[in-house]
C-alpha positions as CSV (number, residue, x, y, z in Angstrom):
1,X,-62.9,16.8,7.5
2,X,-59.4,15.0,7.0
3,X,-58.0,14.1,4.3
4,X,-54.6,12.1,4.1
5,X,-52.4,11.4,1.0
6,X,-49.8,8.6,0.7
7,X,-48.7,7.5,4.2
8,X,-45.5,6.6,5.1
9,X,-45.2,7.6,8.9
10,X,-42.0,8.0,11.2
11,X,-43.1,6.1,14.3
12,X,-42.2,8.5,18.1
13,X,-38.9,8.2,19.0
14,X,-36.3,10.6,19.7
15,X,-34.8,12.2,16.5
16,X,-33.4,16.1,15.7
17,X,-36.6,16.5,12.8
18,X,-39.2,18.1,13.6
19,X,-42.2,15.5,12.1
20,X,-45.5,14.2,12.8
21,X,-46.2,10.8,13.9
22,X,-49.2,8.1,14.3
23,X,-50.0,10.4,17.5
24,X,-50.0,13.2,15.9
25,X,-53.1,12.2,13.3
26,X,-56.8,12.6,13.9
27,X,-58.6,9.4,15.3
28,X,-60.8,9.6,12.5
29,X,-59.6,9.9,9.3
30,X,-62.5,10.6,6.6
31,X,-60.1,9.9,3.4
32,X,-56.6,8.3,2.2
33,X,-55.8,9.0,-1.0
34,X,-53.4,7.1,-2.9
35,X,-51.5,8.0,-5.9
36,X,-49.8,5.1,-6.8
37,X,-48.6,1.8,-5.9
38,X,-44.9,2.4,-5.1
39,X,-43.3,1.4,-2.0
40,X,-42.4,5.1,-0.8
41,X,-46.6,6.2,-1.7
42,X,-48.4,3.1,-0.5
43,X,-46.6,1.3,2.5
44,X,-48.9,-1.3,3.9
45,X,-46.9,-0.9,7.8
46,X,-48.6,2.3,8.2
47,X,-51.6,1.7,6.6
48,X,-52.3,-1.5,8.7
49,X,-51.4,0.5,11.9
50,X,-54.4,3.5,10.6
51,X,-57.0,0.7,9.3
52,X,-59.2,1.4,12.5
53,X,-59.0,5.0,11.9
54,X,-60.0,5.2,7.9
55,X,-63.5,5.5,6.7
56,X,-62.7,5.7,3.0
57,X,-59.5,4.2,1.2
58,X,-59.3,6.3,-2.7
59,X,-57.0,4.0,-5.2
60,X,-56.6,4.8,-8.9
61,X,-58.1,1.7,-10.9
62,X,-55.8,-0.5,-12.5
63,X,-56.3,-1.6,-16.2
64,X,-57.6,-5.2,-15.1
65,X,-54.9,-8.5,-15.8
66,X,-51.5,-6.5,-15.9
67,X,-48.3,-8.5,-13.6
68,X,-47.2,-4.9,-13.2
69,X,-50.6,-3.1,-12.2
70,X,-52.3,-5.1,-9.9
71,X,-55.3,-4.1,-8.4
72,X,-54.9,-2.0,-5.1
73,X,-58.6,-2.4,-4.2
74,X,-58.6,-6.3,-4.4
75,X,-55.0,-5.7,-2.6
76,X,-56.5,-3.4,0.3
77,X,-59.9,-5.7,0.3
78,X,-57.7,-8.8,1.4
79,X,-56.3,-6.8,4.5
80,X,-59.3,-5.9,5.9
81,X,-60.0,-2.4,4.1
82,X,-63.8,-2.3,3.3
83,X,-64.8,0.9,2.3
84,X,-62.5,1.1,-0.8
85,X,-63.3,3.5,-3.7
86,X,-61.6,3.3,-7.4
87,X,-61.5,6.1,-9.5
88,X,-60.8,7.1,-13.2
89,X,-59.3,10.0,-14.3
90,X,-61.5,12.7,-14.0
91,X,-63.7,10.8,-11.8
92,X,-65.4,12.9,-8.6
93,X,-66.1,12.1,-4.8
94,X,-68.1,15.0,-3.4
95,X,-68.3,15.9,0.2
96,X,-69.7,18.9,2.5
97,X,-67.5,21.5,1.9
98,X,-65.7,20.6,-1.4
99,X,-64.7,17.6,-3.5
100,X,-61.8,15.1,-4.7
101,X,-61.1,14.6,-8.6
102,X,-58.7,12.3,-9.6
103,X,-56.4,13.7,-12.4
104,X,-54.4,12.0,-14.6
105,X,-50.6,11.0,-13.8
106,X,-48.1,11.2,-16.4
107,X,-44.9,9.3,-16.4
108,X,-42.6,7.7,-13.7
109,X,-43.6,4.5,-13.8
110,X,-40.7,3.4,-17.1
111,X,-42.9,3.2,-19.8
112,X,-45.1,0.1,-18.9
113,X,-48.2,-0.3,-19.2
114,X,-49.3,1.1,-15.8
115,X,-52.9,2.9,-15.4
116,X,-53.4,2.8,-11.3
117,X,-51.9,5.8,-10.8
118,X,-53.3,9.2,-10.2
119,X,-52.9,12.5,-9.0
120,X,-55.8,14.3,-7.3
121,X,-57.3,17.9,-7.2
122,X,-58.5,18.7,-3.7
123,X,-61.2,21.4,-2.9
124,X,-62.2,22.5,-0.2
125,X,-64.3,25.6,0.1
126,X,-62.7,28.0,-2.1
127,X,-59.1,26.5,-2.3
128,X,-57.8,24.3,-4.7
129,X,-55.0,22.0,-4.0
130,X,-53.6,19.6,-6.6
131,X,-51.0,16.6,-5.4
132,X,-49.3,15.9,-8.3
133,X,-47.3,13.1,-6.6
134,X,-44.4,11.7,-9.0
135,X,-46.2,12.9,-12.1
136,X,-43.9,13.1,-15.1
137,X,-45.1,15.8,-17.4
138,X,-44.5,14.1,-20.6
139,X,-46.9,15.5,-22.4
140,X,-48.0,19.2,-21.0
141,X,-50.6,19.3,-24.0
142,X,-52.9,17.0,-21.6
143,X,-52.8,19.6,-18.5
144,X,-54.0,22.2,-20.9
145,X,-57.3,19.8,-21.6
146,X,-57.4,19.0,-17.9
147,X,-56.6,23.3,-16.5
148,X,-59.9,24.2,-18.9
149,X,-61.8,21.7,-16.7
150,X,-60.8,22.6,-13.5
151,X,-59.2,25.6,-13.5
152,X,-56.1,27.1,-11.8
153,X,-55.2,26.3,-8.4
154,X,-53.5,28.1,-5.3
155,X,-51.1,24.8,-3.9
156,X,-49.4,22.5,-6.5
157,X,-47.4,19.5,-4.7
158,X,-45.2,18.1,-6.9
159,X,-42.4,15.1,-6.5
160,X,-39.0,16.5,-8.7
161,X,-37.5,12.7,-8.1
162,X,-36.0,13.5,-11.7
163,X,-33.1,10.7,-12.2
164,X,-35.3,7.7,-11.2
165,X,-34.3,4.2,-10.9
166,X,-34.1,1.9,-13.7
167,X,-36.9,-0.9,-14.8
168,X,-35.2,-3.4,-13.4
169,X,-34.9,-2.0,-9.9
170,X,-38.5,-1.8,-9.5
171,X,-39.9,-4.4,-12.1
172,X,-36.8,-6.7,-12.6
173,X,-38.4,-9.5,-11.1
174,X,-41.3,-9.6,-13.6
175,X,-39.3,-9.6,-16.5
176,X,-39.0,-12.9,-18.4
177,X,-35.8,-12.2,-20.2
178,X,-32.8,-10.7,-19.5
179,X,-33.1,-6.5,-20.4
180,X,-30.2,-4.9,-22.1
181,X,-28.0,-2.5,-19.9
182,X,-29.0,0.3,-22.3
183,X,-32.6,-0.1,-22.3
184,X,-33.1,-0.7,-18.6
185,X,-31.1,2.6,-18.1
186,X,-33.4,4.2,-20.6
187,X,-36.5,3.3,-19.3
188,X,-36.8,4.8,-15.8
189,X,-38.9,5.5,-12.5
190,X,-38.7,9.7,-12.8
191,X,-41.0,12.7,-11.8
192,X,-40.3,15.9,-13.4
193,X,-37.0,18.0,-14.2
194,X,-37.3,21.9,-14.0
195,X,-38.6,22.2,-17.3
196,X,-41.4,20.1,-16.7
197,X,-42.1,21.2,-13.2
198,X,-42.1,24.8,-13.8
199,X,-44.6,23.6,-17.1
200,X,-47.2,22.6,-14.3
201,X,-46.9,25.6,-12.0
202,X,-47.4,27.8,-15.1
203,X,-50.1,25.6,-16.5
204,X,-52.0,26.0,-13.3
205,X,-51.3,29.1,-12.2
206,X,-50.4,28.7,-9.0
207,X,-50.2,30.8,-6.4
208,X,-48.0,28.2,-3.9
209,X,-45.6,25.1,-5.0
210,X,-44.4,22.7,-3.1
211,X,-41.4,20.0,-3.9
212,X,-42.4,17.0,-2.2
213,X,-42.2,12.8,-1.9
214,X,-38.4,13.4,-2.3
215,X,-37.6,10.3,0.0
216,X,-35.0,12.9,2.0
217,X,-36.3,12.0,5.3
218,X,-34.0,9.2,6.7
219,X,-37.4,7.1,7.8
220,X,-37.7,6.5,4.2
221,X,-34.2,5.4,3.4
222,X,-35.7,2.4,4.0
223,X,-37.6,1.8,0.7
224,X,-36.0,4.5,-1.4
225,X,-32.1,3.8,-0.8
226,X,-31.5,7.6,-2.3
227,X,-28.9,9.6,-0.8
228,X,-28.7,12.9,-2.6
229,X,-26.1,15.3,-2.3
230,X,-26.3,19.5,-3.7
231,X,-24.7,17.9,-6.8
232,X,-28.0,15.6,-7.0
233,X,-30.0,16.4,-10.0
234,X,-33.2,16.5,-8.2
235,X,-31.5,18.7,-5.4
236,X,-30.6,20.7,-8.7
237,X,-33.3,20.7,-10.2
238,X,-35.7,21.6,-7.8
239,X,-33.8,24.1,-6.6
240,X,-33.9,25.9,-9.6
241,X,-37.8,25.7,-9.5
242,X,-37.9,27.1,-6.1
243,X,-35.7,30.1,-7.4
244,X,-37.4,31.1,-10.5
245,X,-41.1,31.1,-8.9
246,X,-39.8,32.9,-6.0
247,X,-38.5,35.6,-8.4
248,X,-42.4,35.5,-10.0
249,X,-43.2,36.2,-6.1
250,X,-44.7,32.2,-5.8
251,X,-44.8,30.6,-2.2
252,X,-42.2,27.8,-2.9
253,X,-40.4,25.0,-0.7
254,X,-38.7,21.8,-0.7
255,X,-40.5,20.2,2.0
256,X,-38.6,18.1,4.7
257,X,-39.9,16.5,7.9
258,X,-43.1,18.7,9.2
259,X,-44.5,21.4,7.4
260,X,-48.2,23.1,8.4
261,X,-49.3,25.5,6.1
262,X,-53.0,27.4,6.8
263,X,-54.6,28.4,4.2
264,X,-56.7,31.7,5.3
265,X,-60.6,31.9,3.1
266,X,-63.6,33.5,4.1
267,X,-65.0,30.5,5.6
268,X,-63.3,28.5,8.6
269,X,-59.6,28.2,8.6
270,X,-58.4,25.3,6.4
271,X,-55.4,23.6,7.9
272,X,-52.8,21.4,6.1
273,X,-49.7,19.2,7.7
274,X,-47.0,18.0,5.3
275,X,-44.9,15.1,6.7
């Protein structure tokens, strides 16, 4: 069974990061999951290049005549992706040895009107992985309604891009008017701070957290443009996550390049890649 979230692959050449490539992936690929329809989560030059290999494309639905949230299934239809599945928040997709449940996705996406987004709950045997992607927790109320139906989890993956662009970066070109300097900058494309982060983990219970989709790995540069620095607030930021759960004794990192991480149960090995 593989399962693979939000694609955006290095192609082989030779660099200094240790990172996996279209070689390195299965030549089937039983799932993609996508989380949302930003350029760094849903890059259509890797998708086309793994079309062959997917069975079963998983989008968020979109709320149906929005400029700014088109539909990624009509979107992935048109390029030749058959076998495309939309799902609702809470929604399931059961297989063999577990089962995929979309969860909702807070934030990040500057206050429009934006539904086709998603983060998803993966279980398999008796793990529990949640991909939080960019989610924003705006409103931790919400994950104390959604941890009562599923639970606490061993692996959170969460994205702490906490400045975020403004609207106009992103949406500018949809807007009909001319946006004020104050509310453009007010209005922005950000995942979680520390607070809101750490609100998650402790929400969830984890046993594991990971800080990732940070956009640090220079094959992203490309559609990100972010260059942090130690003084970067997300550098900040999520270091201070990765301190305070290690003090709780919490497996944490800031993932970078290639990460495999097995996850021991009493049935078969599970094993996970991080690129």
């Amino acid at each position: 069974m593989s399962v693979l979230l939000d694609p955006v692959l290095s192609y082989t050449y030779e660099n200094g990061i240790s990172r996996y490539t279209y070689e390195d992936l299965p030549e089937v690929i039983d799932f993609v999951l996508i989380t949302h329809n930003h350029q760094d989560h849903i890059l259509f030059e890797t998708l086309l290049q793994l079309r062959h290999r997917i069975r079963t494309i998983v989008v968020p639905r979109n709320n149906g005549g929005s400029l700014q949230d088109p539909s990624l299934r009509l979107l992935l239809n048109q390029v030749g992706f058959k076998n495309v599945i939309e799902m609702s928040e809470m929604d399931e997709i059961s297989f063999n040895r577990g089962a995929i449940t979309s969860i909702p996705f807070l934030g990040e996406h500057a206050d429009l009107s934006v539904v086709s987004k998603s983060a998803y709950l993966l279980q398999v045997d008796d793990y529990k992985l949640l991909f939080a992607a960019d989610s924003c927790n705006v409103a931790p109320k919400l994950y104390e309604h959604v941890h009562r139906q599923i639970g606490d989890v061993d692996a959170i993956f969460v994205g702490m891009e906490c400045d975020g662009a403004p609207l106009s970066w992103l949406y500018g070109p949809l807007l009909t008017q001319r946006l004020e300097r104050e509310k453009d900058h007010s209005r922005r494309l950000a995942g979680s701070n520390y607070d809101r982060a750490l609100a998650i983990v402790e929400q969830f219970r984890s046993k594991e957290v990971y800080v990732y989709a940070m956009g640090q790995e220079p094959w992203l540069n490309y559609v990100m443009s972010i260059k942090y620095t130690e003084k970067s607030n997300p550098i900040i930021h999520s270091n201070r996550l990765i301190e305070t759960c290690q003090a709780r004794g919490i497996v944490t990192e800031r993932l970078f390049g290639e990460k495999e991480i097995l996850l021991r149960t009493k049935k078969p090995v599970v094993q996970m890649a991080s690129a």
